[in-house]
C-alpha positions as CSV (number, residue, x, y, z in Angstrom):
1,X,-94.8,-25.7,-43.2
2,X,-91.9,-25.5,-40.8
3,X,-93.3,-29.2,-39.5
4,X,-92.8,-30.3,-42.5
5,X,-89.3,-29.7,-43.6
6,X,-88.4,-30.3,-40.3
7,X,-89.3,-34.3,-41.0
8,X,-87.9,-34.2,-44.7
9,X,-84.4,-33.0,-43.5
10,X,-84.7,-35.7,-40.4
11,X,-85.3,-38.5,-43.3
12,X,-82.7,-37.5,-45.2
13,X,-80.0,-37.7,-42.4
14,X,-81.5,-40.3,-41.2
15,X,-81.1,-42.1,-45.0
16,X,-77.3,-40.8,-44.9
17,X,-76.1,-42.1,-41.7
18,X,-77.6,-45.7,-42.7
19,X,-75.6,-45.0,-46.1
20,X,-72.7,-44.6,-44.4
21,X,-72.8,-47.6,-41.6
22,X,-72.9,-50.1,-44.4
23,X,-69.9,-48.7,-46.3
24,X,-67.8,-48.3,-43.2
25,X,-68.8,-52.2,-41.9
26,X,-67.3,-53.5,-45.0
27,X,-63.9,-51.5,-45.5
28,X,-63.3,-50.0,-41.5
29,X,-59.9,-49.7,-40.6
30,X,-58.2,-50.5,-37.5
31,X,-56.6,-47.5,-35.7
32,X,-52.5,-48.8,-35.0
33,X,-52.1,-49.8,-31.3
34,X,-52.1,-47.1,-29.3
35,X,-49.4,-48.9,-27.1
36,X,-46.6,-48.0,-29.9
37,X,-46.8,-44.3,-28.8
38,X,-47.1,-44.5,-24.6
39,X,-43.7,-43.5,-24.8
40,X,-43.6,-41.3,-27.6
41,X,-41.4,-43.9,-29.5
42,X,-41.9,-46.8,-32.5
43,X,-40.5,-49.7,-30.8
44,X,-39.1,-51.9,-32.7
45,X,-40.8,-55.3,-32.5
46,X,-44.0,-54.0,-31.4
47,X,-46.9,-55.4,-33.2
48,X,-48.9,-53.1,-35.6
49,X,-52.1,-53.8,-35.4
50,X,-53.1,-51.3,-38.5
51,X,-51.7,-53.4,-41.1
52,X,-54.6,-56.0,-41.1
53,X,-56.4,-53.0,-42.1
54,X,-54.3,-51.7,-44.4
55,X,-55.1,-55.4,-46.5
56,X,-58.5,-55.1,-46.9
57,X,-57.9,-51.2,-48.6
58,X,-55.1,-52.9,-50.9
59,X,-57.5,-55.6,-52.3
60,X,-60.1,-52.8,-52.9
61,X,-57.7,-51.4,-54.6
62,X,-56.7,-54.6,-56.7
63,X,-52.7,-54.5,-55.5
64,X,-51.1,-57.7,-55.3
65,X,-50.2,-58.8,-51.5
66,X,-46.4,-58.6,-51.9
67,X,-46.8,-55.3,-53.1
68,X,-48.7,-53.9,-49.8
69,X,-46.7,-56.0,-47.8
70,X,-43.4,-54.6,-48.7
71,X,-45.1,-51.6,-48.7
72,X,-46.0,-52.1,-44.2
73,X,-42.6,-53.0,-43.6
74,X,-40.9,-49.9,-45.4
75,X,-43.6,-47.8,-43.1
76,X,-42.6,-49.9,-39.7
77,X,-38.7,-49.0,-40.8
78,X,-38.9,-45.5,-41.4
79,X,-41.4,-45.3,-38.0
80,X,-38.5,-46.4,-36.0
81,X,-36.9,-43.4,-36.8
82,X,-39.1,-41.3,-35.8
83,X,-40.3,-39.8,-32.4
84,X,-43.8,-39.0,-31.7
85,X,-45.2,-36.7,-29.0
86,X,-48.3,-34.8,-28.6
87,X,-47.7,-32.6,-30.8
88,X,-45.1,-33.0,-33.5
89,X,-43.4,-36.0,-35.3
90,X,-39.8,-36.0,-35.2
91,X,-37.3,-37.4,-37.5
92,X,-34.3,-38.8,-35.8
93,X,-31.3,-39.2,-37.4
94,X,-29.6,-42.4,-37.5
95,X,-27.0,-43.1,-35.0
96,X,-24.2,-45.9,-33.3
97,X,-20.5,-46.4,-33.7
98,X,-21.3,-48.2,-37.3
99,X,-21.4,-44.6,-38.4
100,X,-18.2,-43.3,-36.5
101,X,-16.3,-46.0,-38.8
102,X,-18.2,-45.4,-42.2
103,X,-17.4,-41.7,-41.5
104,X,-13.9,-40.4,-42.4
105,X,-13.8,-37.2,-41.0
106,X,-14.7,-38.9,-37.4
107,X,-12.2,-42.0,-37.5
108,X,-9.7,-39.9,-38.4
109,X,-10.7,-37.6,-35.2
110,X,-10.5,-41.2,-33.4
111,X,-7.2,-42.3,-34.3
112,X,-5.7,-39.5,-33.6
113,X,-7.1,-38.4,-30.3
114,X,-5.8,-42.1,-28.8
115,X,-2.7,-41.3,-30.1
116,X,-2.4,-38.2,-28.5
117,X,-4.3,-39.5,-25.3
118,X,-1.3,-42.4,-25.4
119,X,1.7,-39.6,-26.1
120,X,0.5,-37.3,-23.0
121,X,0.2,-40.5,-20.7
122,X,3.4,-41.9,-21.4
123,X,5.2,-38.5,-21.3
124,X,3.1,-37.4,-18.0
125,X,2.5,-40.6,-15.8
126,X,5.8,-41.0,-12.9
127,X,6.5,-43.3,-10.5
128,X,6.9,-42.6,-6.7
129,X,10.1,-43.6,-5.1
130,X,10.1,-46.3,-2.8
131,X,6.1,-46.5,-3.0
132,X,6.1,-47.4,-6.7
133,X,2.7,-45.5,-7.3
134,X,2.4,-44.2,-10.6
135,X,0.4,-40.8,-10.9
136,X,-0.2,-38.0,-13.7
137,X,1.6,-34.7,-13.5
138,X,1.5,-32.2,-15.6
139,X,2.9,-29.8,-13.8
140,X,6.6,-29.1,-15.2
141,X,9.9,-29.7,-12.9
142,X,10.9,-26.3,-13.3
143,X,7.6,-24.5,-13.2
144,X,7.2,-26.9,-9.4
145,X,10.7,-25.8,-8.8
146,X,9.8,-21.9,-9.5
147,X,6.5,-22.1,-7.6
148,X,8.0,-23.3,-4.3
149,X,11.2,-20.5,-4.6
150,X,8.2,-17.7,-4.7
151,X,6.5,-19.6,-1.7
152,X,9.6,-19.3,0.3
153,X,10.5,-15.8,-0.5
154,X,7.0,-15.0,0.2
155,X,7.4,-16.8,3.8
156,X,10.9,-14.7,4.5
157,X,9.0,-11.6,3.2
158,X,6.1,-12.6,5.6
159,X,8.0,-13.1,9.2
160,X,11.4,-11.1,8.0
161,X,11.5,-9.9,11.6
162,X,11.1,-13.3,13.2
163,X,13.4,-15.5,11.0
164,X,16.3,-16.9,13.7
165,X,19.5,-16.4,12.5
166,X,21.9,-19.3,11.1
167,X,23.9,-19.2,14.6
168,X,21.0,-19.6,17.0
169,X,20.9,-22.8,18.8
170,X,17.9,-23.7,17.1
171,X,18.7,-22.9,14.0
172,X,21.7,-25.1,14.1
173,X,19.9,-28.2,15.4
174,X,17.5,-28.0,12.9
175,X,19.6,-27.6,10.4
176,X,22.0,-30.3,11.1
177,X,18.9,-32.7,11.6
178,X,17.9,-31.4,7.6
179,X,21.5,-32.2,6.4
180,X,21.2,-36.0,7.9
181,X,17.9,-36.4,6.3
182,X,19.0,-34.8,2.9
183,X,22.3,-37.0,2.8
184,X,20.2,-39.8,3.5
185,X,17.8,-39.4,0.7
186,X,20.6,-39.3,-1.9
187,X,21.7,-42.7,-0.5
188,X,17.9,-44.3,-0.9
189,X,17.5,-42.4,-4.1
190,X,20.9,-44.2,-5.2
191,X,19.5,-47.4,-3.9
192,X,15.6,-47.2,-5.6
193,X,14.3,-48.9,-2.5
194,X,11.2,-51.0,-3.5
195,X,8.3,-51.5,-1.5
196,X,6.0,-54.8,-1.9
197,X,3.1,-54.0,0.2
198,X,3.2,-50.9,2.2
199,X,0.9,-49.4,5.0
200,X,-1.8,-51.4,3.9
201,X,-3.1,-49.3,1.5
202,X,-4.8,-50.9,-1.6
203,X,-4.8,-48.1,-3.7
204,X,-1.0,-47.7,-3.4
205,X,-0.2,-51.5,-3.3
206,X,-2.2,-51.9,-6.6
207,X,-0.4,-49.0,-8.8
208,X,2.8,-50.0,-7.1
209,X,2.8,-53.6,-8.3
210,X,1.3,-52.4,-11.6
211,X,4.7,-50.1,-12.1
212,X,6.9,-52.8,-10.9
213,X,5.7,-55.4,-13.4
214,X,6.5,-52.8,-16.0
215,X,9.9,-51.8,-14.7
216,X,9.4,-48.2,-14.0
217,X,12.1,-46.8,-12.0
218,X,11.3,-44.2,-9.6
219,X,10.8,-40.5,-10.7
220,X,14.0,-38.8,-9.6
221,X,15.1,-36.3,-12.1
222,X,13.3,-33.6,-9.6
223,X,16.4,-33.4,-7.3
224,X,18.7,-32.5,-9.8
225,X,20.5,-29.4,-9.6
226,X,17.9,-28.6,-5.7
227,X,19.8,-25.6,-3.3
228,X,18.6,-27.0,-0.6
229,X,18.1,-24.3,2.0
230,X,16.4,-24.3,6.5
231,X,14.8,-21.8,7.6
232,X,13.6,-21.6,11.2
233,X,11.2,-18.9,12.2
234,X,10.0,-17.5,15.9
235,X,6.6,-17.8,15.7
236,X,4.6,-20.0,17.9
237,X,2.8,-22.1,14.6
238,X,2.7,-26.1,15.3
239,X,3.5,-26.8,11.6
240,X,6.9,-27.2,9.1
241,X,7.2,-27.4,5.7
242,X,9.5,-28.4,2.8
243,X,8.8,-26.8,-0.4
244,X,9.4,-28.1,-4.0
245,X,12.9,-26.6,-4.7
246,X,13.8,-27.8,-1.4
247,X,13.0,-25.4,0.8
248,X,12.5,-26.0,4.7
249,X,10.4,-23.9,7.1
250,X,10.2,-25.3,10.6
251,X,8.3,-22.7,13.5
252,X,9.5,-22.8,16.9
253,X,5.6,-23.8,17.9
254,X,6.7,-27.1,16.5
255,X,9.8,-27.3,18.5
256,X,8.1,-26.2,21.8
257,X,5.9,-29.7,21.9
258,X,8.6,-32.0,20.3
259,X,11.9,-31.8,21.8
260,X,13.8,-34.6,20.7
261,X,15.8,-34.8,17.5
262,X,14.2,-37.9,16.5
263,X,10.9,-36.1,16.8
264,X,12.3,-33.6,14.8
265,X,13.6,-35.7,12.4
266,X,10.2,-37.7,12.5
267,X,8.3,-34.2,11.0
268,X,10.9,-32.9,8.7
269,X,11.4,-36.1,6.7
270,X,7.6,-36.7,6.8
271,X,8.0,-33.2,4.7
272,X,10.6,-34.1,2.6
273,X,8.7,-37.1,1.5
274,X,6.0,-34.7,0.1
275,X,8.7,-33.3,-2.0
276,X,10.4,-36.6,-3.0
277,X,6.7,-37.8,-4.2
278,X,5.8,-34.6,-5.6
279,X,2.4,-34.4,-3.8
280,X,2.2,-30.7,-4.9
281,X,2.6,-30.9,-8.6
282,X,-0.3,-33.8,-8.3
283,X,-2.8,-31.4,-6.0
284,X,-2.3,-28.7,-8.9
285,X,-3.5,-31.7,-11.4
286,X,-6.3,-32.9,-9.5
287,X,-7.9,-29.6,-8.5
288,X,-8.1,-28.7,-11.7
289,X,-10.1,-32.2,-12.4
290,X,-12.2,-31.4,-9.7
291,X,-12.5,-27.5,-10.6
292,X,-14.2,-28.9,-14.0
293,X,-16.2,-31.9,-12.4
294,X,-17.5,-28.9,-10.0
295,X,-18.9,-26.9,-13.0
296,X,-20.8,-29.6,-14.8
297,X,-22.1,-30.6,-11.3
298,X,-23.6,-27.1,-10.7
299,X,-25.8,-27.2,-13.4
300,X,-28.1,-29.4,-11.8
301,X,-26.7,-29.0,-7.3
302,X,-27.1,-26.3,-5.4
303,X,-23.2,-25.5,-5.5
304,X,-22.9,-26.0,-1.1
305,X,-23.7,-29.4,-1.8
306,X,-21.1,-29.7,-4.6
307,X,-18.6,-28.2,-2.9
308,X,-19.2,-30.0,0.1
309,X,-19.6,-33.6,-1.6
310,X,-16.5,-32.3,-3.8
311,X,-14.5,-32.5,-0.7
312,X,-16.1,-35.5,1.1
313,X,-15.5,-38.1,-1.6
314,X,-12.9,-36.4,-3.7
315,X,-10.5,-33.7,-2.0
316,X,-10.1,-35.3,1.5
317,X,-9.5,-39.2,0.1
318,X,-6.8,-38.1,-2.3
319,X,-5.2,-35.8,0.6
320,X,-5.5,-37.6,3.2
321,X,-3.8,-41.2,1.0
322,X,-0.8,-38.5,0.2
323,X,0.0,-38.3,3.7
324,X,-0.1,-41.8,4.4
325,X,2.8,-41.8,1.3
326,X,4.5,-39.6,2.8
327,X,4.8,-40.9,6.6
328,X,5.9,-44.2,4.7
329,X,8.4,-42.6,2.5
330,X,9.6,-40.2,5.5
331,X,9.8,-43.3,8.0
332,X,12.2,-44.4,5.9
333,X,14.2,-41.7,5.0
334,X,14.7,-40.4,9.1
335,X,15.7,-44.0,9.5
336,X,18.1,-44.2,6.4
337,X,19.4,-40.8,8.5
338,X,20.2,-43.0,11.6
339,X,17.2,-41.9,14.0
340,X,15.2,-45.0,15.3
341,X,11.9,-45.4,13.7
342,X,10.2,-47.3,16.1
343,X,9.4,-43.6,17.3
344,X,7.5,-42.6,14.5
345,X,4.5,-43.9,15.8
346,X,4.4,-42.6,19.0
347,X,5.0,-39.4,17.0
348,X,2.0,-39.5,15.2
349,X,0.1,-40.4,18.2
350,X,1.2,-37.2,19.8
351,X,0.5,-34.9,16.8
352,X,-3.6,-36.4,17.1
353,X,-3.7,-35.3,20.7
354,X,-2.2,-31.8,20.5
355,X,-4.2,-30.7,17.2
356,X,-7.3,-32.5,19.4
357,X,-8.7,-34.4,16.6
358,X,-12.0,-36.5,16.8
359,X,-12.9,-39.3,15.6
360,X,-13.9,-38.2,12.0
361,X,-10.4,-37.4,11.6
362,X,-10.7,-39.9,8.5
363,X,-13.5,-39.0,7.2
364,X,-13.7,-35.0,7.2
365,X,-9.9,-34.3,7.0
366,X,-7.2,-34.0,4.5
367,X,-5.3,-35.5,7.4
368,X,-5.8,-38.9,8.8
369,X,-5.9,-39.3,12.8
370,X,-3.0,-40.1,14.8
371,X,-3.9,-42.9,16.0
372,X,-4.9,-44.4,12.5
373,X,-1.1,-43.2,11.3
374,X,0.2,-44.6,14.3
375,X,-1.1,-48.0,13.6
376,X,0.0,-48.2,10.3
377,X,3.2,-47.4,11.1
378,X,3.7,-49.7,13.4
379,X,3.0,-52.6,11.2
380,X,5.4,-54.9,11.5
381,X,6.0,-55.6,7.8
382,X,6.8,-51.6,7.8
383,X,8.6,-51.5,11.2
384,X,11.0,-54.0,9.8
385,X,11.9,-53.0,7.1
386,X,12.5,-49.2,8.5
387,X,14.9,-51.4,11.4
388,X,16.8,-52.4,8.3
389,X,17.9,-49.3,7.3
390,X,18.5,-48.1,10.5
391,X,20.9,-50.6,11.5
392,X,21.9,-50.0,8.4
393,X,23.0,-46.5,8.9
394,X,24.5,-47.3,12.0
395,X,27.4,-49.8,11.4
């Protein structure tokens, strides 16, 4: 009994599955290339395979072919907006800058976001004195102005104890040094000294000549109205300053290794020329540039390696070509000031042995090495034209 609807239910499967062959032989369909999805995208362009398939179907179904082709192609459109992965079909919207323009709203957005962009770079972007180099601040006069006044204060606060008096010897020479230097930047100032190429540096050669072609007198407005004021301070520090607001802090640690007034002269106008080119209000900028860059960065860095990259290829470049300004702005200004520049090199050369600096000096440093100051100082395009003024100042 069990035998024998055992064999019954065997034919009858049997009978089914040959049913079903010669149905599927005559209207099988092609599955679609599986090559259109190995990415999870419809590329456009690719070849469908299914569609062949899809004809035999539509002539079962008595369609006429136009009707089942337009039919494939709406299919192939809409697929390209899609996105396919193992688990879901996506619709993606679509997207380009047709769209920005046929939206309103978003060229609106446009138009007015380049004219602000244009407004802030035209009320924001200065020129460099005698370098030419145009650069963004956004830092206000007054608010630079303000910042180096509590600096100072701070500094007299700070070594109150050890600040020499006006009549001290050294107080006296340094100050009388200052005063040439000052009177002499009022008389380049007056004169808008241009410089064509200058200490071969590319970056500075290149916005230079771009602000020449246009015109753009140097940014001088900063010196209006400046109490200048010279502070020298007992403490055995190899650095001076000059602050924005005109400020100037030289420590007798400084005076100890350079003797000379033409040394002297050498460091404070190299310090002056920070404040002529208003280095500080164009840090303030930048850091915040980088500050921002550093956050997006961290996302996907450790942040020792941001912070170290940060200052490898970002911080240290933009410091270290400020101080190459400035040693060509302040070579001129100590020789407009009547003390011979063809000591500035052997200055520099000096400074690089008594900080002992190494040979990555230009590389890991916001300072360049001596010796690489030293040479482009002594260029003879730059020497010369320092000689000028010097002789200059002398008749």
């Amino acid at each position: 009994m069990t035998m024998g609807w055992y064999r019954r239910g065997k034919v009858a499967l049997d009978g089914f599955r040959s049913f079903t062959s010669k149905i599927l032989r005559g209207t099988s369909i092609q599955e679609p290339s599986t090559r259109i999805f190995q990415n999870g995208y419809l590329i456009s362009g690719t070849k469908f395979s299914g569609f062949s398939s899809y004809s035999s179907i539509f002539q079962r179904l008595s369609l006429p072919i136009g009707v089942y082709k337009n039919i494939g192609n709406s299919v192939l459109n809409e697929a390209k907006r899609y996105h396919a992965d193992r688990y879901l079909v996506h619709h993606l919207k679509r997207r380009g800058p047709r769209l920005w323009f046929q939206n309103k709203g978003v060229l609106i957005v446009l138009v007015i976001g380049s004219g602000l962009l244009g407004t802030v770079c035209f009320r924001y972007l200065e020129t460099v004195p005698c370098t030419r180099r145009t650069h963004f601040i956004l830092l206000s006069k007054s608010l630079e102005k303000r910042m180096g006044e509590i600096r100072f204060q701070q500094i007299k606060e700070k070594y109150k104890e050890k600040v020499l008096p006006a009549m001290h010897p050294e107080s006296i020479r340094v100050t009388s040094i200052s005063k040439h230097i000052i009177l002499a930047l009022q008389r380049m100032l007056s004169k808008d000294i241009e410089a064509d190429e200058i200490l071969d540096n590319k970056c500075v050669q290149r916005s230079g000549k771009k602000a020449q072609e246009r015109g753009s007198p140097g940014a001088t407005s900063h010196f209006d109205g400046l109490n200048w004021e010279v502070l020298v301070v007992k403490e055995p520090i190899f650095n001076a300053v000059c602050l924005p607001g005109g400020k100037i802090v030289v420590f007798t640690g400084l005076l100890e290794h350079f003797r000379s007034d033409v040394e002297i002269a050498t460091i404070i106008g190299h310090e002056v020329a920070h404040v002529i080119a208003r280095h500080q209000a164009e840090k303030v900028w930048k850091n915040q540039c980088f500050a921002v860059l550093q956050l997006v960065l961290r996302q996907y860095f450790r942040p020792d390696i941001v912070n170290r990259m940060s200052d490898l290829f970002l911080r240290f470049p933009f410091s270290r070509r400020m101080e190459i300004e400035a040693d060509y702005i302040g070579l001129l200004l100590f020789a407009s000031a009547g003390y011979d520049p063809r000591v500035a090199p052997l200055v520099y050369e000096k400074l690089g042995k008594i900080t002992g600096e190494s040979g990555l000096e230009d590389y890991l440093s916001t300072h360049p090495s001596g010796k690489q100051r030293a040479k482009l100082l002594a260029q003879p395009k730059v020497m010369e034209e320092a000689l000028v003024l010097y002789r200059e100042s002398r008749t």
